[in-house]
C-alpha positions as CSV (number, residue, x, y, z in Angstrom):
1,X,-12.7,-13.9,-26.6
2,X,-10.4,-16.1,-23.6
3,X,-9.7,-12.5,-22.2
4,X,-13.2,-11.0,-22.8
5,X,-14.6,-13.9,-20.7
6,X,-12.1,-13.9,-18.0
7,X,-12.6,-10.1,-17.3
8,X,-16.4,-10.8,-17.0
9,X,-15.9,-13.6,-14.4
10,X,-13.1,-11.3,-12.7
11,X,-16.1,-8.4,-12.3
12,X,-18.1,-11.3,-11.5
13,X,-15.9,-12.4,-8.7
14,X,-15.6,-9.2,-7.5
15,X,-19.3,-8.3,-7.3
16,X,-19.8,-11.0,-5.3
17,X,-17.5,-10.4,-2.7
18,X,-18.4,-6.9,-2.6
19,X,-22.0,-8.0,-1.6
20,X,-20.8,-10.4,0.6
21,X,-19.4,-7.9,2.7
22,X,-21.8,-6.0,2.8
23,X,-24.4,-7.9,3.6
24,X,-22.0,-9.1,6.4
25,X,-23.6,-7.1,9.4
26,X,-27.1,-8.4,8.2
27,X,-25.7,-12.3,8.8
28,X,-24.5,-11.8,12.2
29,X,-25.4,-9.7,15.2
30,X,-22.3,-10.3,16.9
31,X,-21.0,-7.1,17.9
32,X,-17.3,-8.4,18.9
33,X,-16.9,-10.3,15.6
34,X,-17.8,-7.0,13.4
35,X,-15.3,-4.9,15.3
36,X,-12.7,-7.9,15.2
37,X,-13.4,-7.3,11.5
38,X,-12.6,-3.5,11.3
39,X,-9.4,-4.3,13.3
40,X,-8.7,-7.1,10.7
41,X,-9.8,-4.1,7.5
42,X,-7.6,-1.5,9.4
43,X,-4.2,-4.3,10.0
44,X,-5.1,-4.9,6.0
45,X,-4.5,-1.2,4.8
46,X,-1.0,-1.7,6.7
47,X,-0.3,-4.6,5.2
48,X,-1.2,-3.7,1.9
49,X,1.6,-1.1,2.4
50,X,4.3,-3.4,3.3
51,X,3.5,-5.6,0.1
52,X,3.6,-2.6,-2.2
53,X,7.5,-2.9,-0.6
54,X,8.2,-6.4,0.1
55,X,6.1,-7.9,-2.8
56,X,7.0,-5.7,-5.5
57,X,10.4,-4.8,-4.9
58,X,11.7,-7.8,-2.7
59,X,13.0,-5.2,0.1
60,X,12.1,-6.9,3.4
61,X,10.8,-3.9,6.4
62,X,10.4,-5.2,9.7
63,X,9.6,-2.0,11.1
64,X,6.6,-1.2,9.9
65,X,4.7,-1.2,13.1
66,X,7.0,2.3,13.7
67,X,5.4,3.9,10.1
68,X,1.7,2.5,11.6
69,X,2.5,4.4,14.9
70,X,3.8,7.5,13.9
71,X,0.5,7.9,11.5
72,X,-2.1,7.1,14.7
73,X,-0.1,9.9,16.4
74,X,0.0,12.5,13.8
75,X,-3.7,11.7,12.8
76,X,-4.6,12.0,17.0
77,X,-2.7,15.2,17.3
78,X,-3.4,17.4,14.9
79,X,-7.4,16.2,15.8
80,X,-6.6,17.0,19.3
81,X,-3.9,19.6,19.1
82,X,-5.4,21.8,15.8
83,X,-8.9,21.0,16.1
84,X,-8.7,19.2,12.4
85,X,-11.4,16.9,11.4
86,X,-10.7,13.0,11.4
87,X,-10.8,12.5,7.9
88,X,-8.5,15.1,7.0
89,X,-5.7,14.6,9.8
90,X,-6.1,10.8,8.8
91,X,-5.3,12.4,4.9
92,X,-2.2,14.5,6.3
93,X,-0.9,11.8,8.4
94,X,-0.7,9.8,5.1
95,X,1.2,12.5,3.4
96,X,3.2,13.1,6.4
97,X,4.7,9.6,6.5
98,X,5.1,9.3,2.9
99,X,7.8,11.2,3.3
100,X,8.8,10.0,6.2
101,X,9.2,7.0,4.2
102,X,11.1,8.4,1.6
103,X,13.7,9.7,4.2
104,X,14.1,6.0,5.7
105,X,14.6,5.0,2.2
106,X,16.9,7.3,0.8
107,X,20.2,6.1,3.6
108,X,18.7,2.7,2.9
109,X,19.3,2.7,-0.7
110,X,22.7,0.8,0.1
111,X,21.5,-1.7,2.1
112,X,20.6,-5.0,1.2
113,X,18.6,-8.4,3.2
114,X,19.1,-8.7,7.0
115,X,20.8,-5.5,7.1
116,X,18.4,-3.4,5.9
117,X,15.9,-5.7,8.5
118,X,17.8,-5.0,11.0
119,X,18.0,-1.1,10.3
120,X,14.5,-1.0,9.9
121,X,14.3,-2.8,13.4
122,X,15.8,-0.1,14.3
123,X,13.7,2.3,13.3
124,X,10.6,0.7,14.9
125,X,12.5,1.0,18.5
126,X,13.9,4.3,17.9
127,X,10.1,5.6,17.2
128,X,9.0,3.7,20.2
129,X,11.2,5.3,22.5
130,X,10.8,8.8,20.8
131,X,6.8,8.2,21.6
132,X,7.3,7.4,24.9
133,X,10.0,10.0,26.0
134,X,8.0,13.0,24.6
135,X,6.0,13.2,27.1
136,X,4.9,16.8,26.5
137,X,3.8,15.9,22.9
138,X,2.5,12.4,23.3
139,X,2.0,11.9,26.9
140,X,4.7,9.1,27.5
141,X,3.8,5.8,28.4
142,X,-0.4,6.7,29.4
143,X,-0.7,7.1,25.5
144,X,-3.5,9.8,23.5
145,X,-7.2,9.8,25.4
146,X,-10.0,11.6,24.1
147,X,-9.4,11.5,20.2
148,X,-12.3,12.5,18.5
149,X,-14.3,9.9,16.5
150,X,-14.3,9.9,12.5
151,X,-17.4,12.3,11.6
152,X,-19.1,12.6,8.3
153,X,-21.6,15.0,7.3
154,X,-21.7,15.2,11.2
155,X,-22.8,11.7,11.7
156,X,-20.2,10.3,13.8
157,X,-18.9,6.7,13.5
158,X,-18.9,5.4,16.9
159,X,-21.1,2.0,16.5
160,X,-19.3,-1.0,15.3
161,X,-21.6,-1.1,12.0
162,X,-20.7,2.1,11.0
163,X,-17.1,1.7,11.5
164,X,-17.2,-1.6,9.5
165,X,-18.9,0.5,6.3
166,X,-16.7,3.3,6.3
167,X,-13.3,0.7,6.4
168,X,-15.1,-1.6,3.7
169,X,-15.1,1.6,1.8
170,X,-11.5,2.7,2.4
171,X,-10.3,-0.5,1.9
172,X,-11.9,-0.7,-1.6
173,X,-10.4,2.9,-2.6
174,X,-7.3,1.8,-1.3
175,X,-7.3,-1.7,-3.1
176,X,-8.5,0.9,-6.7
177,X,-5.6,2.9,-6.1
178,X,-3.0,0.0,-5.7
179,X,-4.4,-2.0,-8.3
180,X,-3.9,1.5,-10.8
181,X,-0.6,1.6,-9.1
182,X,0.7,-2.2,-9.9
183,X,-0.7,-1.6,-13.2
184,X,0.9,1.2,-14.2
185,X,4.4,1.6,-15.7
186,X,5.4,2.1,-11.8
187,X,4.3,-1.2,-11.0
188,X,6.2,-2.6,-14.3
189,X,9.3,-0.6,-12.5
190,X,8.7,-2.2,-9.3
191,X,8.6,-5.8,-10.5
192,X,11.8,-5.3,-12.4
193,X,13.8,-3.6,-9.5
194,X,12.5,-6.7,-7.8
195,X,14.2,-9.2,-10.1
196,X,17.3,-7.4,-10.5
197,X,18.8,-4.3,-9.9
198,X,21.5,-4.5,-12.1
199,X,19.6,-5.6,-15.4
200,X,16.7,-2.9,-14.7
201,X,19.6,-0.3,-14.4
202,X,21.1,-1.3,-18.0
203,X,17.7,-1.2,-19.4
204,X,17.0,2.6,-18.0
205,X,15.6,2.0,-14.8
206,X,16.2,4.6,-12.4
207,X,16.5,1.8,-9.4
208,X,17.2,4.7,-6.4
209,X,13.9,6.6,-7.3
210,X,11.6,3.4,-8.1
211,X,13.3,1.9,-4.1
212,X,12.4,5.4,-2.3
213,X,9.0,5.7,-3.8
214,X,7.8,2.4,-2.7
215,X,9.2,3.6,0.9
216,X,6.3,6.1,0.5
217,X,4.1,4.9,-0.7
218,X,4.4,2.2,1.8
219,X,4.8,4.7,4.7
220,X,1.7,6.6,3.4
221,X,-0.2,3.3,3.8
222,X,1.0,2.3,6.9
223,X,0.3,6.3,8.1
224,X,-3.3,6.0,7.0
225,X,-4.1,2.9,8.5
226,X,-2.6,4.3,11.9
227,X,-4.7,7.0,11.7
228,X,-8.2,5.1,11.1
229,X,-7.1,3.2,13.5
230,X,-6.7,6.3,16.2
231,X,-9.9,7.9,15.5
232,X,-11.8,4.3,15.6
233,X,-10.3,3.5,19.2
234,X,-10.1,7.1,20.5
235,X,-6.9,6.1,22.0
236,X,-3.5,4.7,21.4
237,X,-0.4,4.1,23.3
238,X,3.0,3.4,22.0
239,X,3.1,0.0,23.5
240,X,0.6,-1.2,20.8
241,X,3.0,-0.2,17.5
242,X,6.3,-2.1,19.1
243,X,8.2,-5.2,17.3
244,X,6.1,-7.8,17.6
245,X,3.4,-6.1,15.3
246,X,6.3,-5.9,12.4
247,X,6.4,-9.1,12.7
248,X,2.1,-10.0,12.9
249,X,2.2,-7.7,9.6
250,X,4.7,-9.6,8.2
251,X,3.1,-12.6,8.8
252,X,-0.7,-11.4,7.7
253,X,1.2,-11.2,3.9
254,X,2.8,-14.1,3.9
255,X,-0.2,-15.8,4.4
256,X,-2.5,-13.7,2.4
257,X,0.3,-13.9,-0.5
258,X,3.1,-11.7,-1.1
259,X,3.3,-9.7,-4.0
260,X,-0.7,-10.3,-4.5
261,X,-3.5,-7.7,-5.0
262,X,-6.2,-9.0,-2.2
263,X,-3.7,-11.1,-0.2
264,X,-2.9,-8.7,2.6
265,X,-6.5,-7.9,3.1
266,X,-7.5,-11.9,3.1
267,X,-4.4,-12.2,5.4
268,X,-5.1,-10.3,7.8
269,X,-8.6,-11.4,8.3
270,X,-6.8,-14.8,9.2
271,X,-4.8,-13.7,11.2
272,X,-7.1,-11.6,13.4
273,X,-9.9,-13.7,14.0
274,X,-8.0,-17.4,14.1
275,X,-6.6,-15.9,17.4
276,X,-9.8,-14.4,18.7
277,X,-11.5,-17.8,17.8
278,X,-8.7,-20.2,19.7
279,X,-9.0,-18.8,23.0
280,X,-11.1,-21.8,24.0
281,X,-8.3,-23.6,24.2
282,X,-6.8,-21.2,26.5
283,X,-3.0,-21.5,26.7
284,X,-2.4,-23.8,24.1
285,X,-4.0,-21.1,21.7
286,X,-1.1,-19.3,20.5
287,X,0.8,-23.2,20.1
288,X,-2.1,-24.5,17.8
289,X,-2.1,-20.7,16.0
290,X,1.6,-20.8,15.2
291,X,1.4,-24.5,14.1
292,X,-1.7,-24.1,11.8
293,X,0.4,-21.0,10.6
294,X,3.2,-22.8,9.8
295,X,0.7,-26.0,8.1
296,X,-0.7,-23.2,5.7
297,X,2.8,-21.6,4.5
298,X,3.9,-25.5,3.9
299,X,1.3,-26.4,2.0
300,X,0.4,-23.1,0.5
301,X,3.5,-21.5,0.0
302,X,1.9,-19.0,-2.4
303,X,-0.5,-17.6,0.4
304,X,-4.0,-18.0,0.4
305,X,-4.3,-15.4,-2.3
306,X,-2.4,-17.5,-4.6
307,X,-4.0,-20.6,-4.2
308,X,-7.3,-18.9,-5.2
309,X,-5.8,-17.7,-8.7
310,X,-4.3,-21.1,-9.1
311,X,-7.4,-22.2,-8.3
312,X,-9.2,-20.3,-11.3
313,X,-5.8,-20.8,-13.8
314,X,-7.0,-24.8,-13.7
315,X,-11.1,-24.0,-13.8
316,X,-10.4,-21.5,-16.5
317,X,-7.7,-24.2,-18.6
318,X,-10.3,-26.9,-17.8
319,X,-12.9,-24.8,-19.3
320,X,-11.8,-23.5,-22.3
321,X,-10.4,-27.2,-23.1
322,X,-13.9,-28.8,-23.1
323,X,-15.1,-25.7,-25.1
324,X,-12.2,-26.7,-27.8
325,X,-13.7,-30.4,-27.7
326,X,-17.1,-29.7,-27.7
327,X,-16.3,-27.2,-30.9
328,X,-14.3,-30.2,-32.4
């Protein structure tokens, strides 16, 4: 019965944000904040990528930004290069960096804490540089002009509404198809990796595979996101996937929640629009962003994501106590 309710106030919980967002453009005519919200959506499917990695197997990447870039360019040149639809260059960039993930992975398998950080540090830089130097492939420093918008049934998604719809709907397919993942003996796989490598080997755990895949799968998240993100903008430089964005992504799931279903999205709403909406206090913005930053991972240390689901745990206990009374 206790889990019979608490599924029906899950759907619950979901129907209602579902309708919330989309009845989002309806509330507000502000252009700017809806496109600061498909920025936040399209920095969400990245993250949700890294926390496939970092939350569920405890392997930290701080290169992420480099997987996010090299999916933008593969999506923007085989548009611009081949002629392919958006939709289906943003499907084969995904591909493509899933295994790009799984070859960053595999000479990883060794490595453990900062030194598989800094490796993957490295990686960002070394696709940086590889962006900028190919200058016949990615035209160097100028970046990609001219990439053709996302198009469906030859409507093409060039007005901030539109592009807010079709990234709430990715979003939720991409949110179905990691929730099926986490569920699945995979995700079991994952957690165990996560809280020892050593015990899930002895209990039949093939550690190596379970470490590369989530490099994928990650990658092809991260590869995806770059490539909405290409066809939204219509251009992209390599100055916009350096360092610095490992490290935003890093910090969108912490304070969304690590290792939590909806915390990277809810994270990197945060973390976009608190900037955006701080600028009136011109250059003590980024001083009052780090410390309110800061604030919420001291006193929510289990990201905004967990707090919610502690949050329901004590309404829920609460609940069913008073039912046990009242029954009494």
């Amino acid at each position: 019965m206790k889990d019979v309710q608490h599924k029906g106030r899950t759907a619950l919980f979901i129907i209602l944000v579902v309708a919330l967002a989309l009845m989002l453009p309806v509330f507000t005519r502000n252009s700017y904040f809806i496109h600061l919200m498909v920025m936040a959506l399209v920095y969400g499917i990245v993250a949700m990528g890294l926390n496939i990695l970092t939350g569920y197997t405890g392997k930290l990447s701080l290169g992420h930004a480099g997987f996010f870039g090299l999916g933008a360019y593969v999506s923007a040149l085989l548009s611009i290069k081949l002629g392919m639809p958006a939709l289906v260059s943003i499907l084969a960039a995904g591909i493509a960096l899933f295994f790009m993930g799984v070859l960053l992975g595999l000479p990883t398998l060794r490595l453990e804490g900062h030194y598989l950080s800094i490796v993957t540090i490295g990686f960002n830089e070394v696709i940086i540089l590889a962006l900028i130097n190919m200058r016949s492939l990615t035209r160097g420093p100028g970046g990609l002009r001219g990439i053709p918008p996302i198009s469906i049934g030859g409507f093409e998604l060039v007005s901030d509404v539109s592009q807010y719809y079709f990234m709430i709907a990715v979003v939720a397919i991409l949110l179905w198809l990691k929730s099926k993942l986490v569920k699945s003996h995979v995700g079991l796989a994952l957690r165990a990796v996560m809280d020892g490598e050593v015990a899930s080997e002895a209990c039949g755990v093939n550690v190596a595979y379970y470490r590369v895949f989530a490099f994928g799968i990650s990658a092809m998240y991260a590869g995806i996101g770059g490539g909405v993100l290409a066809h939204l903008l219509n251009y992209i430089s390599p100055y916009s996937f350096q360092s610095p964005e490992s490290f935003a992504l890093l910090g969108m799931l912490v304070v969304g929640g690590i290792g939590t279903l909806a915390g990277p999205i809810i994270g990197s709403i945060i973390m976009t629009l608190l900037p955006e909406y701080l600028r009136a206090f011109a250059d003590f913005r980024l001083i009052i962003n780090a410390v309110l930053t800061i604030i919420l991972l001291i006193k929510v240390p289990g990201g905004v994501a967990g707090f919610f689901s502690y949050l329901a745990r004590k309404v829920e206990r609460r609940s069913s106590d008073g039912l046990d009374t009242a029954s009494r």
